[in-house]
C-alpha positions as CSV (number, residue, x, y, z in Angstrom):
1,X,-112.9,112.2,158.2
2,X,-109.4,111.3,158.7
3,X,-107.1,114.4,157.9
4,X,-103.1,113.7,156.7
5,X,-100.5,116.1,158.4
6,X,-97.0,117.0,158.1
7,X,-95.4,118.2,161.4
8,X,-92.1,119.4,162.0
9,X,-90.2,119.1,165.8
10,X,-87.6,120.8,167.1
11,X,-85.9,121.6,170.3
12,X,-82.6,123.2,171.7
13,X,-82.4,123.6,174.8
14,X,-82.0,121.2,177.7
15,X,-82.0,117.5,176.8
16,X,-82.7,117.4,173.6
17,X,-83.5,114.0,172.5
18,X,-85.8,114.0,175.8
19,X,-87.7,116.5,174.5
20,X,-88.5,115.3,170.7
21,X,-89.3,111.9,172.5
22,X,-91.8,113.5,174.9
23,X,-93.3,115.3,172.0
24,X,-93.4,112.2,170.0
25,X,-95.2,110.5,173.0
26,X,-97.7,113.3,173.8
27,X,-98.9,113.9,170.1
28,X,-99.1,109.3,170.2
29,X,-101.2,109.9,173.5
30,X,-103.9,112.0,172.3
31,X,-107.0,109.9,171.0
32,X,-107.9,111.8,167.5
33,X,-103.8,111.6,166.4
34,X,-102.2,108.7,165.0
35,X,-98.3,109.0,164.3
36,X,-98.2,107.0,160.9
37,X,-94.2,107.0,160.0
38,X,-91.3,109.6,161.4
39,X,-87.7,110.9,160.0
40,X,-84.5,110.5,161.2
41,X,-83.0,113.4,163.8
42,X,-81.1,115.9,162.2
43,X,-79.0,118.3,163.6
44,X,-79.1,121.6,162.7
45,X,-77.0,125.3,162.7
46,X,-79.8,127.9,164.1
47,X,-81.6,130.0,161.6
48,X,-82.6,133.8,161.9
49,X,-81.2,134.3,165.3
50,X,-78.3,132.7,165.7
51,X,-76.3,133.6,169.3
52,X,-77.9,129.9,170.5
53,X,-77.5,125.8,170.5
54,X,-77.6,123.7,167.8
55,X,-80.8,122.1,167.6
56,X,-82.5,118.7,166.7
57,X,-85.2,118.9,164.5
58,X,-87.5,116.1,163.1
59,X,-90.5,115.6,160.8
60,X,-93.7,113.0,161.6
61,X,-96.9,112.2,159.4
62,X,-99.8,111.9,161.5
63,X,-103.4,111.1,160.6
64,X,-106.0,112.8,162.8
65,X,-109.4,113.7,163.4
66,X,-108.3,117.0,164.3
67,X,-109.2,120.0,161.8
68,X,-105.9,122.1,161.6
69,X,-106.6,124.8,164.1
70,X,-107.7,122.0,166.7
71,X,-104.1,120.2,165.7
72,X,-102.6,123.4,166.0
73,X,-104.1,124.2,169.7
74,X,-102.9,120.7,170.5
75,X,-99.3,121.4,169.0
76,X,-99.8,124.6,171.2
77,X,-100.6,123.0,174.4
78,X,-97.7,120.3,174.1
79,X,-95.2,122.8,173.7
80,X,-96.6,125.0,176.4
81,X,-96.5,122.1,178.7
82,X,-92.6,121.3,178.1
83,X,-91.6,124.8,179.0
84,X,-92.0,126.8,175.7
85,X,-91.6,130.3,176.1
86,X,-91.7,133.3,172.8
87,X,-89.2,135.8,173.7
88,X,-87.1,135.9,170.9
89,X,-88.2,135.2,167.4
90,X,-86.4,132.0,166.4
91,X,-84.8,132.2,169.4
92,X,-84.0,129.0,172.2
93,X,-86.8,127.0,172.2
94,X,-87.4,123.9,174.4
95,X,-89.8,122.4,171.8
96,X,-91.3,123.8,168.6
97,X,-94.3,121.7,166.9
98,X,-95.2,123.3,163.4
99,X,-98.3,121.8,160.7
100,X,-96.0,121.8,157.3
101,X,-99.1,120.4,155.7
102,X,-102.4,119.5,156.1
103,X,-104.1,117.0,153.3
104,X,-103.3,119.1,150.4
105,X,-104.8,122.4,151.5
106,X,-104.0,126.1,151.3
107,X,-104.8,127.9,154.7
108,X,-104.5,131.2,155.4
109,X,-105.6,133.1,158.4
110,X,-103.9,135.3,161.4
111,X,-103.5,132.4,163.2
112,X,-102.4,129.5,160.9
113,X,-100.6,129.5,157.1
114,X,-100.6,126.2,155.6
115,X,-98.4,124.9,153.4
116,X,-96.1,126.7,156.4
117,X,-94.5,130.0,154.9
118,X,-91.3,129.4,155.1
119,X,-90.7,125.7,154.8
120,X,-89.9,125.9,151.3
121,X,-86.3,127.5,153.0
122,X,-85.4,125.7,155.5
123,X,-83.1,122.8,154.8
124,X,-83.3,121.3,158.4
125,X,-87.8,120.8,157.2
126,X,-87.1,119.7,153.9
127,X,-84.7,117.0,154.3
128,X,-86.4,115.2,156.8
129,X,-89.8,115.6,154.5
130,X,-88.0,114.5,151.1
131,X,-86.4,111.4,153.2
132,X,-90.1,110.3,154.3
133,X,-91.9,111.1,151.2
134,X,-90.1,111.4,147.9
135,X,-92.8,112.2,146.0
136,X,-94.9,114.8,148.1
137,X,-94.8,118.4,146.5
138,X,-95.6,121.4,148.2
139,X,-100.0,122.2,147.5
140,X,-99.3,126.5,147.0
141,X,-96.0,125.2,144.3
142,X,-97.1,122.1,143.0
143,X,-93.2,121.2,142.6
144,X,-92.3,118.3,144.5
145,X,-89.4,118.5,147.7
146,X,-86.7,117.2,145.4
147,X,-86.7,120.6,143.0
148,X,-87.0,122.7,146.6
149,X,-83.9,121.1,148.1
150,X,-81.9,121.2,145.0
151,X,-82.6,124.5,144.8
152,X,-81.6,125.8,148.7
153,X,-79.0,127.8,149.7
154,X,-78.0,126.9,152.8
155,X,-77.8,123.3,153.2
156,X,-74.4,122.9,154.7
157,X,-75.8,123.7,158.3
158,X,-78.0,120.4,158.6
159,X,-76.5,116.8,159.5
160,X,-77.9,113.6,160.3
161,X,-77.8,113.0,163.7
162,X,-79.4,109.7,164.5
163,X,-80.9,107.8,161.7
164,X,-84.2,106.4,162.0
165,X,-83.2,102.9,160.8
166,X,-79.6,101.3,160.1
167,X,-76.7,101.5,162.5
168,X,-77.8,104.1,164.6
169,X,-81.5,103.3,165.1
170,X,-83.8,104.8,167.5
171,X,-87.4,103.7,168.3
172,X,-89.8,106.1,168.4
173,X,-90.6,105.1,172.0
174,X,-87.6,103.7,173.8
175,X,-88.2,101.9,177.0
């Protein structure tokens, strides 16, 4: 069976861009995930701790094989292998690889919480998810993105950094 997934990417230290296009590449590279579409980068204020870089962050749709705890030791494993460390909650992070959604389920375990908890707040998640799918609404709200971004409070901190198509277009794998 062929699962749909919602991941969000996001990096701040070191080379930035490097690091969402490495991601991008190893998630492409592994046999049972297929990256169907991708958002623009957007650049974002920090959240919860906030002594630290701006960061980029990014959405992708994927269609895999995987179930979600397989995706999420993947997910794991990628960001392991490009330095990750947990120190600080919210804190610097060379990459950070989260399942938004998977299909239209509700998980909840000590390990994995999909629709992921606090999505529904961060700006820098929903804007990239409302600018690849209108009309996808959160399974645990059943209210669409639109409503949830309208409704935000802190919006001002996120900024298109590199648009996926138009005048400053990226490929998803640049040569």
């Amino acid at each position: 069976m062929v699962n749909s997934a919602y991941i969000s990417l996001g990096t701040n230290l070191g080379d930035r861009e490097y690091y969402l296009h490495s991601a991008l590449q190893a998630i492409q590279n592994h046999i049972e995930i297929t990256i169907e579409s991708y958002s623009s980068i957007y650049e974002t204020e920090p959240v919860g701790y906030e002594e630290q870089e701006h960061f980029l962050n990014m959405v992708i749709h994927v269609n895999t094989k995987l179930s979600p705890f397989d995706l999420l030791r993947v997910l794991q494993d990628i960001e392991l292998h490009f330095g990750r460390e947990r120190k600080i909650r919210w804190g610097p992070r060379t990459l950070d690889l989260d399942i938004l959604l998977y299909n239209q389920e509700n998980i909840e375990t000590e390990r994995l919480i999909i629709p992921h908890p606090r999505m529904t707040q961060r700006a820098f998640v929903l804007f990239p998810l409302y600018e690849m799918n209108k009309d996808i609404q959160i399974p645990t709200l059943k209210r669409p993105v639109s409503e949830l971004i309208d409704e935000l409070q802190d919006r001002e901190g996120v900024r298109l950094w590199k648009r996926r198509s138009g005048e400053d277009v990226f490929e998803l794998f640049e040569n």
